[in-house]
C-alpha positions as CSV (number, residue, x, y, z in Angstrom):
1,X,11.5,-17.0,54.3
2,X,13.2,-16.3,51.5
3,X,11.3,-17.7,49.0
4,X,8.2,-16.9,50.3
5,X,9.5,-13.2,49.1
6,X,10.7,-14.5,46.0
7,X,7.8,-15.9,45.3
8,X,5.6,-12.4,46.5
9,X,7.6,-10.5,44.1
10,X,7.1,-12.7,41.1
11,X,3.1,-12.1,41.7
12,X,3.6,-8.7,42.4
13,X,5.6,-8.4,39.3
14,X,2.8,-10.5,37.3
15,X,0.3,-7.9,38.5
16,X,2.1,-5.4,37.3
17,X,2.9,-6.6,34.1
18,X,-0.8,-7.8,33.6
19,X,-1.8,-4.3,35.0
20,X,0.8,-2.3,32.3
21,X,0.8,-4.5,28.9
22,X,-2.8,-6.0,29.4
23,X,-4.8,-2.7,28.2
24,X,-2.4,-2.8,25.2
25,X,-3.2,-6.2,23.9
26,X,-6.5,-6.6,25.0
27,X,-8.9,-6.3,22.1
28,X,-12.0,-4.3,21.9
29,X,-15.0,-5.4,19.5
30,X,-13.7,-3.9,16.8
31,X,-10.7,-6.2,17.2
32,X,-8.8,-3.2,17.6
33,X,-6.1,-2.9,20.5
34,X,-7.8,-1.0,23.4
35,X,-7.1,2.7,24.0
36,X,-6.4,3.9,27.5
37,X,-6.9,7.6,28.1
38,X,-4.4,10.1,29.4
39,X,-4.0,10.4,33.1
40,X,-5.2,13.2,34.1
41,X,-2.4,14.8,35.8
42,X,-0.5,14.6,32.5
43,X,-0.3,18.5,31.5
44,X,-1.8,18.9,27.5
45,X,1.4,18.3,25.5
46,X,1.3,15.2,27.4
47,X,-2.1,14.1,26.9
48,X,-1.3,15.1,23.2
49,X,1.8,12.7,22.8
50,X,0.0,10.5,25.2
51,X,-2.5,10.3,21.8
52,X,-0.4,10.0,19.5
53,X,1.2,6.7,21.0
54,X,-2.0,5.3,21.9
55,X,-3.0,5.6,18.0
56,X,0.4,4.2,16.3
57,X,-1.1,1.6,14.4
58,X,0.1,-2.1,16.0
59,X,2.7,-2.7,13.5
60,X,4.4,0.7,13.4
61,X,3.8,1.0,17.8
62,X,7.7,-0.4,18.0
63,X,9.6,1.9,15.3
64,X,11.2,5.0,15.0
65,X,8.8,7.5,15.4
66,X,6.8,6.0,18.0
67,X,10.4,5.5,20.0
68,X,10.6,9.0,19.4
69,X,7.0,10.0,20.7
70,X,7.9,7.8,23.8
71,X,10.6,9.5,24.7
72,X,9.3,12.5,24.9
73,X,6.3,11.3,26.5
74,X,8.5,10.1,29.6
75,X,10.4,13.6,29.7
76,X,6.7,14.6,30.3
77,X,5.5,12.3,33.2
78,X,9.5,12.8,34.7
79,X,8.6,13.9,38.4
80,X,4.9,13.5,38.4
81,X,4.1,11.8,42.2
82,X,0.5,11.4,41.4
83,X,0.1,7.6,42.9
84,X,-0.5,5.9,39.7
85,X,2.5,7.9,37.5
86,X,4.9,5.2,38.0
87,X,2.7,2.1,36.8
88,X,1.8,5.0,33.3
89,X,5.4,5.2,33.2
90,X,6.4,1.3,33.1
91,X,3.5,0.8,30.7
92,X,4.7,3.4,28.1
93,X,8.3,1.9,28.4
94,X,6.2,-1.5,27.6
C-alpha cells in the first residue's frame, strides 16, 4: 500500500543520493576526493567546466566561483536525454 511506496521511494532516493554524492566524498589513496570524468555526451566546453568543478579544491567546491562554474555547467547538460544526464545533473547540483 501506501507505505510500501513510501518506503520504495526512500530507497530509491538513498540510491540515488549514494549514487550522486558518493563519488564526491569517497577518498582515493591519496586521500584526495575522487574524480569522476565527464560524460561523454557532454560537448568540450562542458567536459572543460565539467574539469574545472571536479578540481575546486574541497574547501573552495561551495563558494562563489565554483557556484558560478556550476551554473554554467547545468546550462550545458540542459536538454541532454542521454539516459544517465539526469543522475550527472542531480550530482553537480549536490
Amino acid at each position: 500500500g501506501a507505505l510500501s511506496r513510501v518506503a520504495g521511494t526512500m530507497v530509491s532516493l538513498s540510491v540515488v543520493i549514494l549514487l550522486t554524492a558518493g563519488p564526491r566524498v569517497a577518498a582515493q589513496p591519496q586521500g584526495q576526493p575522487q574524480r569522476m570524468e565527464p560524460p561523454k555526451w557532454l560537448d568540450d566546453a562542458g567536459k572543460d567546466l565539467w574539469t574545472d568543478l571536479e578540481s575546486e579544491d574541497e574547501n573552495k567546491y561551495y563558494g562563489d566561483s565554483a557556484c558560478d562554474t556550476r551554473e554554467k555547467l547545468l546550462k550545458a547538460m540542459a536538454g541532454k536525454g542521454d539516459a544517465s544526464a539526469a543522475e550527472h545533473r542531480t550530482r553537480i547540483l549536490l
